[in-house]
C-alpha positions in Angstrom: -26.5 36.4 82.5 -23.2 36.7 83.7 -22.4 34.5 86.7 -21.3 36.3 90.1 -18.7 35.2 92.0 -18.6 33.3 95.4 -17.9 36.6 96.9 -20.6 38.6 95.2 -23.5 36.3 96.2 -22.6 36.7 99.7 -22.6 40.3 99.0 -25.7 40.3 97.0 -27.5 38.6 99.8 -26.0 40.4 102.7 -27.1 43.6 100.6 -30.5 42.5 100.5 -30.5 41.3 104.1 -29.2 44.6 104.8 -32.4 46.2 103.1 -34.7 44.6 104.5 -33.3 45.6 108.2 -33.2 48.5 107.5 -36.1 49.3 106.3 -38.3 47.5 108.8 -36.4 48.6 112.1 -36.7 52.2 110.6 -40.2 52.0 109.9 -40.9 50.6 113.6 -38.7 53.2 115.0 -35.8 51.8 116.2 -33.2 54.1 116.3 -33.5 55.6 113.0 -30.2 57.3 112.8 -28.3 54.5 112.8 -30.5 52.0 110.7 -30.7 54.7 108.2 -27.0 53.9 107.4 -27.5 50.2 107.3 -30.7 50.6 104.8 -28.0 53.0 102.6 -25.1 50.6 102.8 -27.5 47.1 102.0 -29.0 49.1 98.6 -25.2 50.2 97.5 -24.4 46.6 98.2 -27.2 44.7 96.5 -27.2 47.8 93.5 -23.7 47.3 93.0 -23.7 43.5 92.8 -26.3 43.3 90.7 -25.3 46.5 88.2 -21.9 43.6 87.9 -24.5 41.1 86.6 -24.1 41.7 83.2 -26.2 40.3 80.5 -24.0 39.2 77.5 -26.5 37.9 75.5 -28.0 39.9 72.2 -31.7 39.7 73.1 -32.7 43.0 73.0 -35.7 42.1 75.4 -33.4 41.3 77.8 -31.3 44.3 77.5 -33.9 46.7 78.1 -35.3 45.1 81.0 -31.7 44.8 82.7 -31.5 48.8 81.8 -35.0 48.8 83.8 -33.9 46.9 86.8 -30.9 49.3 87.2 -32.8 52.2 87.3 -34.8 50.3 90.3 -31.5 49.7 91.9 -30.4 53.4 91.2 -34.1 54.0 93.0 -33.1 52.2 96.1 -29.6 54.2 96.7 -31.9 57.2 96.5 -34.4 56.1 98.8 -31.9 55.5 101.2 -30.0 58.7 101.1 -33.9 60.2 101.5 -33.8 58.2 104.8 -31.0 59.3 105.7 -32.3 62.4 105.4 -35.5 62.1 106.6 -33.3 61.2 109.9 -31.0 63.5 109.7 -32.9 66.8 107.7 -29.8 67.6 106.2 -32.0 69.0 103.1 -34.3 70.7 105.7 -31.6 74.3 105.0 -32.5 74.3 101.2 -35.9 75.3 101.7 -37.2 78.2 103.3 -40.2 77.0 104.9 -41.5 73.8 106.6 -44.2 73.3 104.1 -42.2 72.9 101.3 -39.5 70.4 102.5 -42.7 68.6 104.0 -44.5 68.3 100.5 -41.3 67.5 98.2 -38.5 65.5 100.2 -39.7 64.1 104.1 -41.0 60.6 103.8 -40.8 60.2 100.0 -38.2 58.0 100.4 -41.1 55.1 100.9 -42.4 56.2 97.6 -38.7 55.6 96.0 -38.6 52.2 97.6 -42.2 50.8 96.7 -41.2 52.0 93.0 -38.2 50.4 93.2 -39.3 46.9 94.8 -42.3 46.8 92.1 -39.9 47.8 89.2 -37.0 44.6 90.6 -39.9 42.1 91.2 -41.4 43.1 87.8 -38.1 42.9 85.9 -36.3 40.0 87.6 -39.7 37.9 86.8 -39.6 38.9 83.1 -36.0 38.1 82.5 -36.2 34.5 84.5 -38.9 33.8 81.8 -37.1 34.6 78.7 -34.2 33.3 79.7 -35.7 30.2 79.6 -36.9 31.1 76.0 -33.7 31.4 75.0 
């Protein structure tokens, strides 16, 4: 795997610091609004840094499980711009009844993110391993 800079690390790990934040003071209700934004920008942040991870290697293993940790990270920039949402109901117009925007879009954005967070654990494990095979 392709190394990340100094820089990126510190982006990387503010990203996922960012997440977590986010995340929890949203869930407990702390003025969701704003929190929204910082859950949004820590998964464009930890996404981006790790979509710049390339894997340079010609395991093919490898490949596809880097193709499945970037749809996880595509999953958490989608789960926060459904919290943003869910703060904001900016979707709410689209439908045209409660019910509806109820049952498709407000709070799915926890399913997105337990996908997500089950999809990187899974993946980063799996690639740590066979790296060391190789």
């Amino acid at each position: 795997m392709k190394e990340l800079t100094k820089i990126q690390r510190w982006l990387f790990i503010i990203g996922g610091a960012l997440m977590v934040l986010g995340a929890g003071l949203y869930v407990f209700m702390w003025n969701q609004p704003i929190v929204c934004w910082v859950f949004l920008l820590g998964a464009v942040l930890f996404a981006s840094m790790q979509i710049a991870q390339a894997y340079m290697g010609n395991s093919l293993v490898i490949k596809r499980l880097k193709n499945i940790m970037t749809l996880a990270d595509l999953f958490f920039i989608i789960a926060g711009l459904l919290m943003v949402d869910n703060a904001y109901g900016l979707l709410r117009p689209m439908f045209h009844d409660i019910t509806s925007y109820l049952t498709y879009v407000y709070n799915k954005w926890v399913v997105l993110l337990l996908i997500a967070a089950i999809l990187e654990i899974y993946t980063m494990h799996r690639i740590s391993s066979e790296l060391e095979k190789e």
